[in-house]
N, CA, C and O atoms as a CHARMM CRD file, in Angstrom:
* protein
*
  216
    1    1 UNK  N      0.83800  -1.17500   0.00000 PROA 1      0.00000
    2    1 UNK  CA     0.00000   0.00000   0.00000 PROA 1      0.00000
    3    1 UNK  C      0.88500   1.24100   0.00000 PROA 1      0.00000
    4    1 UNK  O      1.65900   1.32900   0.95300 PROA 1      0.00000
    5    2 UNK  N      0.90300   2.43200  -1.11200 PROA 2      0.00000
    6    2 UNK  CA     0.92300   3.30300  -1.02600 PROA 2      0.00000
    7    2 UNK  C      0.69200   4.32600  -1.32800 PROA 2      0.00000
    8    2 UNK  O      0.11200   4.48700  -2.40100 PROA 2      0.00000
    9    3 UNK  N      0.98000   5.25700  -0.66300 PROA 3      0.00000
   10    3 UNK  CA     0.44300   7.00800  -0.86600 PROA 3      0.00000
   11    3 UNK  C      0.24000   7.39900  -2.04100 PROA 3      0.00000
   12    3 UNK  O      1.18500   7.07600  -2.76100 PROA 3      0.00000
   13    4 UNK  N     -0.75000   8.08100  -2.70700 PROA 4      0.00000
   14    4 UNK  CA    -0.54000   8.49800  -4.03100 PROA 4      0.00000
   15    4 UNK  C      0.50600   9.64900  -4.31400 PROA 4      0.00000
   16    4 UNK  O      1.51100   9.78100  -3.61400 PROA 4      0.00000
   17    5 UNK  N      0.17900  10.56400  -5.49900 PROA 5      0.00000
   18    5 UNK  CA     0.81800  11.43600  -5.68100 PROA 5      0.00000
   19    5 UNK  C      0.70100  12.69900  -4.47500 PROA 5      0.00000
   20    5 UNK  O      1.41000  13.70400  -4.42200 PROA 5      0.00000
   21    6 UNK  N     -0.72700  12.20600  -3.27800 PROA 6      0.00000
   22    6 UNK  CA    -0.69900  13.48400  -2.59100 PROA 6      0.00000
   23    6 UNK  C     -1.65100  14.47300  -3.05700 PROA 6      0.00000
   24    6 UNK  O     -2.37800  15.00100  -2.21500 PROA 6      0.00000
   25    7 UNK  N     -1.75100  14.79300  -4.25400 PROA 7      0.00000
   26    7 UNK  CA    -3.12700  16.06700  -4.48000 PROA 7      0.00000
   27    7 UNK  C     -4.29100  15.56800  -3.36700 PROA 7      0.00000
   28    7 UNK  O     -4.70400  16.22800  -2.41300 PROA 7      0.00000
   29    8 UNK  N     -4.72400  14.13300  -3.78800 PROA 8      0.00000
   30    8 UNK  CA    -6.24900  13.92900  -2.73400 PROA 8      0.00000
   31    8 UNK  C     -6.15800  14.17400  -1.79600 PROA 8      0.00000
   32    8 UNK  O     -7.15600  14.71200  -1.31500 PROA 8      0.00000
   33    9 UNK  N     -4.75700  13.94400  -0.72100 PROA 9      0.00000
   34    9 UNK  CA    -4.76200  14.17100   0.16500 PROA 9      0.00000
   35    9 UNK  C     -4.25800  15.64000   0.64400 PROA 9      0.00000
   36    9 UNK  O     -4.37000  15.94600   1.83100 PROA 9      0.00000
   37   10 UNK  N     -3.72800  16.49900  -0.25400 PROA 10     0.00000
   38   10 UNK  CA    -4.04700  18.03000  -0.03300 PROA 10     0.00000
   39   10 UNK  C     -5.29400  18.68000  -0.32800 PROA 10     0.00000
   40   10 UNK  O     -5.48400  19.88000  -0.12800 PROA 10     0.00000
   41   11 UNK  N     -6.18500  17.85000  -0.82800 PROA 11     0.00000
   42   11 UNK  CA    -7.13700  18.84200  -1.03100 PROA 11     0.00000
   43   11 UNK  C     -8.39600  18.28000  -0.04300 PROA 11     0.00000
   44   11 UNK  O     -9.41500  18.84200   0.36000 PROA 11     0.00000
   45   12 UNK  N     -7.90200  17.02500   0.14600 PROA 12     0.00000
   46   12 UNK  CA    -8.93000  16.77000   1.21700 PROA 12     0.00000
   47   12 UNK  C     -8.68100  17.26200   2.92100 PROA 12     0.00000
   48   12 UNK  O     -9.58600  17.24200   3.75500 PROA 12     0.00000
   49   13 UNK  N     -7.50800  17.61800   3.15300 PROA 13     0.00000
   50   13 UNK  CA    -6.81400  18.48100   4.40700 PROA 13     0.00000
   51   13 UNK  C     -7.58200  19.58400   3.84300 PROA 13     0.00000
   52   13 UNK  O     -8.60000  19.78600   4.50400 PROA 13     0.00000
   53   14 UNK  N     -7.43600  20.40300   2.79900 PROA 14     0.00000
   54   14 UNK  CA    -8.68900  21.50200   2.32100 PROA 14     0.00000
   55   14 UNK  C     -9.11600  21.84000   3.01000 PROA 14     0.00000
   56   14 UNK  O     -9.03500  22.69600   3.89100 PROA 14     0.00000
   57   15 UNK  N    -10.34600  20.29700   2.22300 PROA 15     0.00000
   58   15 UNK  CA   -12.06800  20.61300   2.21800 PROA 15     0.00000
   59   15 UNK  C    -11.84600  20.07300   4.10900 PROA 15     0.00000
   60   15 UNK  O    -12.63300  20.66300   4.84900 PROA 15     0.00000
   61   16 UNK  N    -11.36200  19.56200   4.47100 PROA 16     0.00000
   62   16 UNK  CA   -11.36100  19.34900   5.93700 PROA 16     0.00000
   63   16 UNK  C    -11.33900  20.21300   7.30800 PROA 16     0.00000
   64   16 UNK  O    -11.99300  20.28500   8.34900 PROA 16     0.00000
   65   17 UNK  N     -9.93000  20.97900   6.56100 PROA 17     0.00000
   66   17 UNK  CA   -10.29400  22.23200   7.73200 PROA 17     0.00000
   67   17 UNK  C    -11.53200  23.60700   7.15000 PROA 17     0.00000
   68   17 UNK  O    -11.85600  24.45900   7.97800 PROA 17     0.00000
   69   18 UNK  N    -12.10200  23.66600   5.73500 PROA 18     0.00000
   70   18 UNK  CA   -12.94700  24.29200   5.64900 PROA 18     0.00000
   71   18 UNK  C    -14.18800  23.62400   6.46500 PROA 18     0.00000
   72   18 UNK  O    -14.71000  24.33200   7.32600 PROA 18     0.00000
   73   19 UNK  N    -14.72700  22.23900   6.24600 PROA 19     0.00000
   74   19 UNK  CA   -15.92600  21.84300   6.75900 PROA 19     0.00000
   75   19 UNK  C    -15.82500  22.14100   8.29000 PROA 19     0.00000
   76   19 UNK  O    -16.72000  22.77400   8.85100 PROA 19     0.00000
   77   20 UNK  N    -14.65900  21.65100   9.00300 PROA 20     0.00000
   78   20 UNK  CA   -14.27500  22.02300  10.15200 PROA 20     0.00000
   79   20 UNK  C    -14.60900  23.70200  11.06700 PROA 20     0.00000
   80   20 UNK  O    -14.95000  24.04500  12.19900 PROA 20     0.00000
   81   21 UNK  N    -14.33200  24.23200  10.02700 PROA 21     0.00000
   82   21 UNK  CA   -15.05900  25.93700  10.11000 PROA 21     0.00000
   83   21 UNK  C    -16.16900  26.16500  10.38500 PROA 21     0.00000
   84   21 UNK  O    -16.76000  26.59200  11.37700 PROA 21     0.00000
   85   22 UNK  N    -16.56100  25.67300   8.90600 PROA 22     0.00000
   86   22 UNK  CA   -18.20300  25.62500   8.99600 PROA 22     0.00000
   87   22 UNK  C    -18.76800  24.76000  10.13700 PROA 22     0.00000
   88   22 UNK  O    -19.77500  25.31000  10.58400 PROA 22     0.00000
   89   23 UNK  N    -18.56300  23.91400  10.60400 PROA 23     0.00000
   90   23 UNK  CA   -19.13900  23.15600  11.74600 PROA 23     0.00000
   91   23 UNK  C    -18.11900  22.30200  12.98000 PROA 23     0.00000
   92   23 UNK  O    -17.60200  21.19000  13.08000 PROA 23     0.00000
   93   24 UNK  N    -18.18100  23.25200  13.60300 PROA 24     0.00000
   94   24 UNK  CA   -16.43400  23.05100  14.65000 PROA 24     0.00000
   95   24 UNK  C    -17.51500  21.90900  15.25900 PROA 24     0.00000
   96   24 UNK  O    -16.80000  21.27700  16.03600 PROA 24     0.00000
   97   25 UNK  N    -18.68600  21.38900  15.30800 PROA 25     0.00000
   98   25 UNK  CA   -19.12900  20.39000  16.31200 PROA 25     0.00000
   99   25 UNK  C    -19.12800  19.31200  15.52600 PROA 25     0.00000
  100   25 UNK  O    -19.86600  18.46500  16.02900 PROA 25     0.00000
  101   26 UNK  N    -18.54900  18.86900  14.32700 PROA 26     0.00000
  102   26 UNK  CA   -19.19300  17.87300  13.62900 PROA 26     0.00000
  103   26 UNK  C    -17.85000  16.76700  13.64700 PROA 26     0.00000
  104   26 UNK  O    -16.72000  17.25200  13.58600 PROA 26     0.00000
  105   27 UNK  N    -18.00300  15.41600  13.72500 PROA 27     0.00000
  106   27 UNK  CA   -17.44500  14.40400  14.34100 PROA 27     0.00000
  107   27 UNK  C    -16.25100  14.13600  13.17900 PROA 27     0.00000
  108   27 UNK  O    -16.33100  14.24300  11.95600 PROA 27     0.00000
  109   28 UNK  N    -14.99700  13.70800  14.11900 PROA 28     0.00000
  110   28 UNK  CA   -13.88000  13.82900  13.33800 PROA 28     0.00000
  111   28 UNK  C    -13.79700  13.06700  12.37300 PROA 28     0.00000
  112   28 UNK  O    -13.14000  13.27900  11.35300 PROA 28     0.00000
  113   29 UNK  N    -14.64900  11.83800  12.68600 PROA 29     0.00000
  114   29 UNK  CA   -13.93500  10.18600  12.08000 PROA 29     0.00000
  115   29 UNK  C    -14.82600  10.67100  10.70400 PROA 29     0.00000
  116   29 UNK  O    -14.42400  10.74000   9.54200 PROA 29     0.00000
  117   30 UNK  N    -16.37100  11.02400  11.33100 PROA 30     0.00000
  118   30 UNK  CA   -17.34000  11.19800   9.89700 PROA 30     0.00000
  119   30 UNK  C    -16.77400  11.99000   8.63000 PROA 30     0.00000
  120   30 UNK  O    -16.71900  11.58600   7.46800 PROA 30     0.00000
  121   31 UNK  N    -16.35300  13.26300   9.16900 PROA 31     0.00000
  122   31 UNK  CA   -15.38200  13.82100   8.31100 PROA 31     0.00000
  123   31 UNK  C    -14.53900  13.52300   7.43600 PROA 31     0.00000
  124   31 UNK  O    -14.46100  13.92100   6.27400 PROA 31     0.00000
  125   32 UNK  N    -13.81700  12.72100   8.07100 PROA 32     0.00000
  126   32 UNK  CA   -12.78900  11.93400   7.69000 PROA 32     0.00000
  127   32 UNK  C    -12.79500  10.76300   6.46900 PROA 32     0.00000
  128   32 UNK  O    -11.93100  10.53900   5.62200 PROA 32     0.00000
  129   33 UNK  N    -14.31100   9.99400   6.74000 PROA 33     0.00000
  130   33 UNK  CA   -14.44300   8.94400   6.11800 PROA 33     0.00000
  131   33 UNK  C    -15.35800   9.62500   4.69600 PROA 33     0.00000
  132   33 UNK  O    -15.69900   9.02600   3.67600 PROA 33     0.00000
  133   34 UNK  N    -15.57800  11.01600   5.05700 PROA 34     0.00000
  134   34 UNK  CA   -16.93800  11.45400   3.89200 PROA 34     0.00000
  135   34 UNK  C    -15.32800  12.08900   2.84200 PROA 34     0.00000
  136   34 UNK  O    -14.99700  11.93700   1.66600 PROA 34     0.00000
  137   35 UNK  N    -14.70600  12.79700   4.00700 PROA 35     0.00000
  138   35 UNK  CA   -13.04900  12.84300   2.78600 PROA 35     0.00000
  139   35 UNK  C    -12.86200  11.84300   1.51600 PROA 35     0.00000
  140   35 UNK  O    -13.03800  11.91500   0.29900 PROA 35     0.00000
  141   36 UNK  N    -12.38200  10.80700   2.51400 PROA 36     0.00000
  142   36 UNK  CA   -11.77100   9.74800   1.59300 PROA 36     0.00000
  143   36 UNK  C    -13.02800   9.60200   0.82600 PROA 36     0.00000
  144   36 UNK  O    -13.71600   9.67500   1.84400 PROA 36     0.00000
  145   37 UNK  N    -13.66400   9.49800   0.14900 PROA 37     0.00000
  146   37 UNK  CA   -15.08700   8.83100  -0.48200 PROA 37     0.00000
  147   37 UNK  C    -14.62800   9.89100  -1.54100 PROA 37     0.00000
  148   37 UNK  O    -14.11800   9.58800  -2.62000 PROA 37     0.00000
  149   38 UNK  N    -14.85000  11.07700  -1.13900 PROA 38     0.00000
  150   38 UNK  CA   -15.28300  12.22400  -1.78500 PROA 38     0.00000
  151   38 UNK  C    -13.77700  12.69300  -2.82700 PROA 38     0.00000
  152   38 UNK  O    -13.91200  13.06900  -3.99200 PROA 38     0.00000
  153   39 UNK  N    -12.65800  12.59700  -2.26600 PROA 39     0.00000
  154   39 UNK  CA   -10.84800  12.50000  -3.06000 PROA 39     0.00000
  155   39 UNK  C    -10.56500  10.99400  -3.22500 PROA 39     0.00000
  156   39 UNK  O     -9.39900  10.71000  -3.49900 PROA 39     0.00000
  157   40 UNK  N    -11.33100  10.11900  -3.11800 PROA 40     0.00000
  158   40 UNK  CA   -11.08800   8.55400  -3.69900 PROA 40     0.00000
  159   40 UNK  C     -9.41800   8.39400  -2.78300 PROA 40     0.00000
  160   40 UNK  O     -8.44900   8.04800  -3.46000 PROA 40     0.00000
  161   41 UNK  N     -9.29800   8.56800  -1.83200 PROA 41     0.00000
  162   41 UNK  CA    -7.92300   8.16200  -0.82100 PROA 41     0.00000
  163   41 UNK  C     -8.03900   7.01900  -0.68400 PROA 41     0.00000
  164   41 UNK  O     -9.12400   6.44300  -0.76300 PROA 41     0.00000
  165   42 UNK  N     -6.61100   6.28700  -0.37900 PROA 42     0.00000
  166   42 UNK  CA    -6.15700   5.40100   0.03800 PROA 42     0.00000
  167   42 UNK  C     -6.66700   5.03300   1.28300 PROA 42     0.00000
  168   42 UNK  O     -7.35600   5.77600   1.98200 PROA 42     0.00000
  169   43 UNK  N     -6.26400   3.64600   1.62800 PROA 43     0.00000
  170   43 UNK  CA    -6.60900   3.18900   2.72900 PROA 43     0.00000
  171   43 UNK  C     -5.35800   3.98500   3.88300 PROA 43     0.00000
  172   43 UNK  O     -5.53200   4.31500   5.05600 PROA 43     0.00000
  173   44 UNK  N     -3.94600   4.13200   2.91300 PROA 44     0.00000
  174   44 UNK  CA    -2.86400   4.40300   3.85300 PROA 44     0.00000
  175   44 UNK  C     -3.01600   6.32700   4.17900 PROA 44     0.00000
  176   44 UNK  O     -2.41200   6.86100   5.10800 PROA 44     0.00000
  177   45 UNK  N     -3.61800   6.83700   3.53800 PROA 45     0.00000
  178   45 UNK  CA    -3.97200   8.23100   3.13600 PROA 45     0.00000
  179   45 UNK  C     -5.02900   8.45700   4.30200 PROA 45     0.00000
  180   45 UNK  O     -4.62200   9.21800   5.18000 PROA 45     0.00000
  181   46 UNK  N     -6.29000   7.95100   4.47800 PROA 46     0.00000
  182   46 UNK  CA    -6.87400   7.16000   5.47300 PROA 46     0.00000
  183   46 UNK  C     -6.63000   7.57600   6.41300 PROA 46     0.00000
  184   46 UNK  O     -7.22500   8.49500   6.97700 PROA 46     0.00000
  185   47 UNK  N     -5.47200   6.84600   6.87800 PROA 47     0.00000
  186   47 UNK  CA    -4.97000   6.49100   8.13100 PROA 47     0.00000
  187   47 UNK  C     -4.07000   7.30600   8.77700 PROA 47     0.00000
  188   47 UNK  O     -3.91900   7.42700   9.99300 PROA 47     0.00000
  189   48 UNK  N     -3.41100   7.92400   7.77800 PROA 48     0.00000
  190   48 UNK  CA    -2.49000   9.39500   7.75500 PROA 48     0.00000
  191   48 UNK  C     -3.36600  10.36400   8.35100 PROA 48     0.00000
  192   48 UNK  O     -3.03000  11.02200   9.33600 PROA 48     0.00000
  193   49 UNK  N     -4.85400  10.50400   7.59200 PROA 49     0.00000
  194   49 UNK  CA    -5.52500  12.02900   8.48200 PROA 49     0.00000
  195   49 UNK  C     -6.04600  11.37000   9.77300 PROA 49     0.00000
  196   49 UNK  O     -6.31300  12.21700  10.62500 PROA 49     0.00000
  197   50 UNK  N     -6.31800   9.81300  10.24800 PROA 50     0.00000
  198   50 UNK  CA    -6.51500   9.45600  11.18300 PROA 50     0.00000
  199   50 UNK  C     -5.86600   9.61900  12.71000 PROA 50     0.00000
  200   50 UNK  O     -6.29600   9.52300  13.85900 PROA 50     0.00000
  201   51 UNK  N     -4.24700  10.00200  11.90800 PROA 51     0.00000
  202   51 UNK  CA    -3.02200   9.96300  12.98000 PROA 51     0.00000
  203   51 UNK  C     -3.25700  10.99900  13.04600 PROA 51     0.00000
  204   51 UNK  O     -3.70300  11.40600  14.11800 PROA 51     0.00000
  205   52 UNK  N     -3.07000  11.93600  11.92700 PROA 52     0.00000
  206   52 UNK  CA    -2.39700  13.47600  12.01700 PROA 52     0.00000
  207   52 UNK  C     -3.68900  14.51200  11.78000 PROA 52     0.00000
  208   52 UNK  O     -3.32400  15.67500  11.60400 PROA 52     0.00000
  209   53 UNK  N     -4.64700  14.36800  11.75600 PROA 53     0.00000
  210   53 UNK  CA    -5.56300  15.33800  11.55100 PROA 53     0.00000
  211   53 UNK  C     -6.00300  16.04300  12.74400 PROA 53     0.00000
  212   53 UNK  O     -6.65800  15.31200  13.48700 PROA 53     0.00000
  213   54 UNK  N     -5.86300  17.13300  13.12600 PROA 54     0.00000
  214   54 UNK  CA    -6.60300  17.66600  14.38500 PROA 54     0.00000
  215   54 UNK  C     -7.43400  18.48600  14.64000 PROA 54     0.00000
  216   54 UNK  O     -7.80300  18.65000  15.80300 PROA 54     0.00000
């Protein structure tokens, strides 16, 4: 398994801390998993905003 080139996962850090704005109450993991769906991420990409996303 690995990382792609990285765009999905810069643009899903993005749309992440924008949604995050818009709704500072809304649950990390959901976020997270509507990401990956939405930039087609990796499982290891995944797991990266799982560690490091805050």
């Amino acid at each position: 398994m690995a990382v792609g080139d990285g765009d999905g996962l810069k643009r899903a850090m993005r749309w992440l801390s924008d949604r995050r704005l818009e709704d500072p109450k809304a649950k990390r993991a959901d976020l997270i998993q509507e990401a990956g769906s939405k930039f087609d991420l990796t499982p290891l990409e995944l797991q990266y905003l799982y560690d490091n996303w805050k």
